[in-house]
N, C-alpha and C positions, 0 to 999 in steps of 0.2 A: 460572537458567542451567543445560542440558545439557552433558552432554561429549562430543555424538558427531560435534563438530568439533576437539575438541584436539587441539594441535599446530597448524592450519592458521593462518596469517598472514596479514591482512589490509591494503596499504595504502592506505584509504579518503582519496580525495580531493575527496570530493561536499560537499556545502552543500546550505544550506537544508532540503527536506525529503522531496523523492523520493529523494535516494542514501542519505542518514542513515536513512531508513524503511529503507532495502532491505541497509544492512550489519548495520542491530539484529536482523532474520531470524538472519544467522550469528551474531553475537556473543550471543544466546540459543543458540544453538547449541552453544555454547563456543571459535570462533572468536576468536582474539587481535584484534581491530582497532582498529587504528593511526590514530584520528584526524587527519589533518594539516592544517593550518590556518593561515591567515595569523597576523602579530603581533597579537594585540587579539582572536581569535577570528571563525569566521566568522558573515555575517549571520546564521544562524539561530538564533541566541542572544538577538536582540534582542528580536523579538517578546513582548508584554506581556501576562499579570502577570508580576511576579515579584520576588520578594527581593532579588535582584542585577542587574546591568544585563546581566551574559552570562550570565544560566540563567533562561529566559522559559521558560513551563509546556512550550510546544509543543518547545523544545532537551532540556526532562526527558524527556519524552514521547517521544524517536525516538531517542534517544542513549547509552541503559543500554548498559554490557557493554560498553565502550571508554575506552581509554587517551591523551590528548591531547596533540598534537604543533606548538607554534604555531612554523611554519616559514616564511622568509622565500626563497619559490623564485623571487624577482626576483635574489638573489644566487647567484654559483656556487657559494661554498660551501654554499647553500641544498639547488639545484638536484642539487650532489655528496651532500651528504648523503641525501636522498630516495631515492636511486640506492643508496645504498648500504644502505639500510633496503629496498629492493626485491630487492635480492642475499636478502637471507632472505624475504621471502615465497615464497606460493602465489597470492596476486589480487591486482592493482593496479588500483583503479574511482573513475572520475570522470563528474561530469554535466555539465562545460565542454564548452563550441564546441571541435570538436579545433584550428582554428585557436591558439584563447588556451592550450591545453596542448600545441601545439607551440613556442608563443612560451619557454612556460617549460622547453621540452627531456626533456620528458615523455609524449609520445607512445609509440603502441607500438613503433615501431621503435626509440628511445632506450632505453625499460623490456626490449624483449628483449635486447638489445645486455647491459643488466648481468646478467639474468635468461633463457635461451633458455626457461623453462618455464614460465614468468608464464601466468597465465591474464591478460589485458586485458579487462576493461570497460567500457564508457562507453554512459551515456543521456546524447545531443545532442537540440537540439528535433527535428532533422529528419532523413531518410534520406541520407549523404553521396552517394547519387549521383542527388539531384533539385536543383532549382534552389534551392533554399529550405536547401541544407546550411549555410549561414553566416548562417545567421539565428536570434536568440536566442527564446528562449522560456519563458513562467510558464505554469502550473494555467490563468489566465484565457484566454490567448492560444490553449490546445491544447482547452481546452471547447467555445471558440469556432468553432474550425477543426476540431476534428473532428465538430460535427454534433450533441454533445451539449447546448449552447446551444440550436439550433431544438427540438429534443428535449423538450425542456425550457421551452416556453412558457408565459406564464401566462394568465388568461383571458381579457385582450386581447389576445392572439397575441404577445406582447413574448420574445424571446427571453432567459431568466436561465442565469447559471451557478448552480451547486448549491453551495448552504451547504456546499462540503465541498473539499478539495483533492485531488480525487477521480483528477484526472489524475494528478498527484504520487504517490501511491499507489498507486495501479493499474499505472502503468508502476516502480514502485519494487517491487511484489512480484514483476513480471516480470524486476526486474535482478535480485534475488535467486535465480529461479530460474537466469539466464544463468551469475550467479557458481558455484551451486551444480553445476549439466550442466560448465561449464569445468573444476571441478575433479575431476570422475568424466571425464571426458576424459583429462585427466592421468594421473590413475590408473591408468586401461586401457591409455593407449599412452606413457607417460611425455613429454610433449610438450606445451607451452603452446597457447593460441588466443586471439584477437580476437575477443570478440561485440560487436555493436553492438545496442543496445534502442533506440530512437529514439522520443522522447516520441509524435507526429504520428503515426504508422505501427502503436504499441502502441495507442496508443487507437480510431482506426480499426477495427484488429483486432477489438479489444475491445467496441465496439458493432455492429458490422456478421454477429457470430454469428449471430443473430439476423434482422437488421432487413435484410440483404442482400436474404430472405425469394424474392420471385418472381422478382428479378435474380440470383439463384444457377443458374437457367436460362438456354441460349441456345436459342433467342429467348428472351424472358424468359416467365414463365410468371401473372405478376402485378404487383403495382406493388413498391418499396419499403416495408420498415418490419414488421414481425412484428405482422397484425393483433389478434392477443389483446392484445398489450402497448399498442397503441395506441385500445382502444374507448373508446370514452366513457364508457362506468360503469365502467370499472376504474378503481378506486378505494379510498379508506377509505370505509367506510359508516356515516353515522348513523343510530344507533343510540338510543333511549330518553335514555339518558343519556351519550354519547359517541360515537366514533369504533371500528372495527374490521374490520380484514381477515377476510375468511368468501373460502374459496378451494376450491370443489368442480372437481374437478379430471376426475378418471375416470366411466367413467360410473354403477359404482356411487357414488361421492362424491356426484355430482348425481340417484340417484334418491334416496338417505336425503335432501337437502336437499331432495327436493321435496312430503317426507314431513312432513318436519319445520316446512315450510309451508302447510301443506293444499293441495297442490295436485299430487297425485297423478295429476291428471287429465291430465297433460300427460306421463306416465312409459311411454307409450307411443309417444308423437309420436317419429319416425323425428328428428327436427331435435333432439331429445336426446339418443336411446341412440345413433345411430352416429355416432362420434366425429370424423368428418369434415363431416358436417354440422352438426355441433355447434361444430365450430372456425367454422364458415361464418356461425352464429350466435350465436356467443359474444357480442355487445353487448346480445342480446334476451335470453340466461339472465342477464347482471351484472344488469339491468334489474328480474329478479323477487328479486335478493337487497338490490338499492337499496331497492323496495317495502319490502319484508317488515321486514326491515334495524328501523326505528323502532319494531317493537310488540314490543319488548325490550330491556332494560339490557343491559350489557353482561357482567352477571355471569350474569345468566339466559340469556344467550346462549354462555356459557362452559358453560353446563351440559349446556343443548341438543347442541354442536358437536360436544363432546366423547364425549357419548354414543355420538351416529352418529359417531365417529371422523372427520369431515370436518376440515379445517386451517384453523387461527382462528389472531387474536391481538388481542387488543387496540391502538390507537395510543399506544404509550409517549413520555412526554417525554425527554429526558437525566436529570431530577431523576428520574422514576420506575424511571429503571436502576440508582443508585447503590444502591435499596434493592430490585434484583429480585431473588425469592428463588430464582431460577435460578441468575443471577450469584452470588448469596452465595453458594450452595451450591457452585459453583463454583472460589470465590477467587479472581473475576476482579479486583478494587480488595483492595490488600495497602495498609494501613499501612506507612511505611519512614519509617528516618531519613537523611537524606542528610549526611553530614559537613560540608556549609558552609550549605544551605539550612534545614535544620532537618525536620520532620516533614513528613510527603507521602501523598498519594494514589495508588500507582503501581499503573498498568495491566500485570495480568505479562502476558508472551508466553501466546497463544494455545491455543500446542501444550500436551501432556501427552505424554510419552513413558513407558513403561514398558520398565525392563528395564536404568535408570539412574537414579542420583538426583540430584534438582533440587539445585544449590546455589547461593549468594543471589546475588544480580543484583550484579553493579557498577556504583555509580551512577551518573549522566552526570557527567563529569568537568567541571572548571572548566577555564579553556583551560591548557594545558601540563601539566592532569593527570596524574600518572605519567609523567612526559618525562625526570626523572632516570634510575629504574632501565631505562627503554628505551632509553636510548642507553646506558647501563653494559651494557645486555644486549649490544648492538650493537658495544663493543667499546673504546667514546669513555673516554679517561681523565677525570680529574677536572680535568686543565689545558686539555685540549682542549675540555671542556664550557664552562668557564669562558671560554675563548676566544671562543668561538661567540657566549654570551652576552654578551661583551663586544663584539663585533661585529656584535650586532643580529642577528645569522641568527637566533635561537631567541628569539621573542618574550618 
């Protein structure tokens, strides 16, 4: 964990694993966030392996660097309390239909009403002002509907989603940065805001960089889809003894690669060197690195690539990560001990900041973790706590 979010308060009301993804960003950060959660913890705790029945790999995995809050906001006193944990924040972020967090009196207009300087976030599946606003949505449903499914077909033309919660993710590093721009907003003009990150619309976004391609023109100027990314030899390539990315890219890149193949003869042809026609025949150069590709290992192939500086990589498993000496060097997988789980494999944050020192992660909490001294912070005496819990508001 850094600290060049201390001080800032978070009251996170997401689940599962696009919001969870997207507050762990700040609380690496050294943002305070305030877990809130139904009695019993939310589903994303469930999901398996795991030691305990609410801390599954994937709830360790998104959840460091927060404090847990299991809150019952079907009650007013629930609902009161919330509000008044909101009174001291900076962000209040949830991934529910604003329907079902207006149900529970949580919308933005309620959270400004305690707070005028709230920053508000919320990823819903959809854009509230298209038809499809009150309509719920998962990873599978937005793969499907944004295009990434076709995308993604396999060699009978079947359309799959990607071993990955990719949607989840992608729109969860987008709420982080919404959280992050809301509160440089504040900053600058002292004054809360409302973003909306809509699962359906980020993702969209997010492939159509690209793949817009000759509909970024009016009239258009081509078909759909970024033809480099879609040829047909773009690929892993086999190799001798494996798989490997070989990526000649500029058109020195692709004259050393066509050195490096004996096949110089072609380092003059116009449908090489100018990089337009080159784009135009990009499936006919993958085509000479598919050839070539087999009459070399993959280690002799590292030797070659590297030489000519052209961009390689071999095809890693998962198992071949945990021991990449990139990663090791790195510190990407830390040993930890977690206070209820026992010994772990934890993934640190990404970042590396200089010019502040790292200090240790907090681990994903069990559900109501740290829920005493945050409501002591908050104000709650010891019979009032007592109360609550005896009233079933505080799981």
């Amino acid at each position: 964990m850094y600290e060049l979010l201390n001080g800032v308060r978070i009251i996170d009301l997401t689940t599962t694993y696009l919001g969870p993804y997207a507050t762990q960003f700040l609380g690496d950060m050294g943002a305070d966030v305030i877990k809130i959660e139904p009695p019993g913890g939310e589903a994303g705790r469930n999901p398996r392996p795991g030691h305990s029945p609410e801390m599954g790999a994937g709830f360790l995995n998104a959840n460091r660097n927060k404090r847990s809050l299991a809150l019952d906001l079907g009650k007013p006193q629930g609902r009161e309390l919330a509000l008044r944990l909101a009174k001291t924040a900076d962000v209040c972020v949830h991934n529910m239909r604003p329907q079902a967090v207006a149900k529970l009196g949580l919308d933005y207009a309620q959270v400004r009403a305690a707070n005028p300087r709230i920053v508000y976030c919320f990823a819903p599946g959809f854009d509230q002002d298209g038809p499809l606003a009150a309509q719920p949505a998962y990873d599978d449903i937005i793969q499907a509907l944004s295009g990434l499914s076709d995308l993604n077909r396999d060699s009978s033309g079947a359309p799959r989603f990607l071993p990955s919660i990719i949607a989840d993710k992608v729109v969860g590093v987008h709420l982080a940065f919404a959280m992050a721009a809301g509160l440089v907003h504040r900053l600058k003009t002292g004054e809360g805001c409302e973003i909306q990150v809509p699962m359906f619309e980020t993702m969209v976004s997010f492939l159509l960089v690209e793949h817009l391609s000759g509909y970024t023109f009016r009239p258009p100027l081509g078909e759909l889809g970024y033809e480099r990314m879609l040829a047909a030899n773009r690929r892993p390539y086999r190799t001798r003894d494996g798989y490997m990315a070989i990526m000649p890219y500029t058109t020195r890149q692709w004259t050393r690669f066509l050195e490096c193949i004996g096949r110089a003869d072609l380092m003059k042809e116009d449908w090489v060197n100018d990089p337009v026609q080159r784009s135009a025949n990009v499936d006919r150069l993958y085509q000479l690195i598919a050839d070539a590709a087999p009459t070399r290992s993959n280690a002799e192939w590292e030797v070659v690539l590297k030489e000519a500086d052209i961009p390689s990589g071999p095809v890693n498993s998962f198992a071949d990560l945990l021991h990449h000496p990139q990663l090791t060097a790195a510190g990407m997988f830390e040993a930890v001990e977690h206070p209820t789980e026992g010994a772990l494999t934890a993934l640190r944050s990404p970042f590396k900041v200089h010019g502040t020192p790292r200090t240790p992660d907090r681990p994903a909490p069990r559900v109501n973790g740290g829920a005493k001294d945050l409501l002591a912070e908050a104000g709650l005496g010891q019979n009032e706590i007592e109360k609550l819990i005896a009233d079933k508001v505080i799981g």
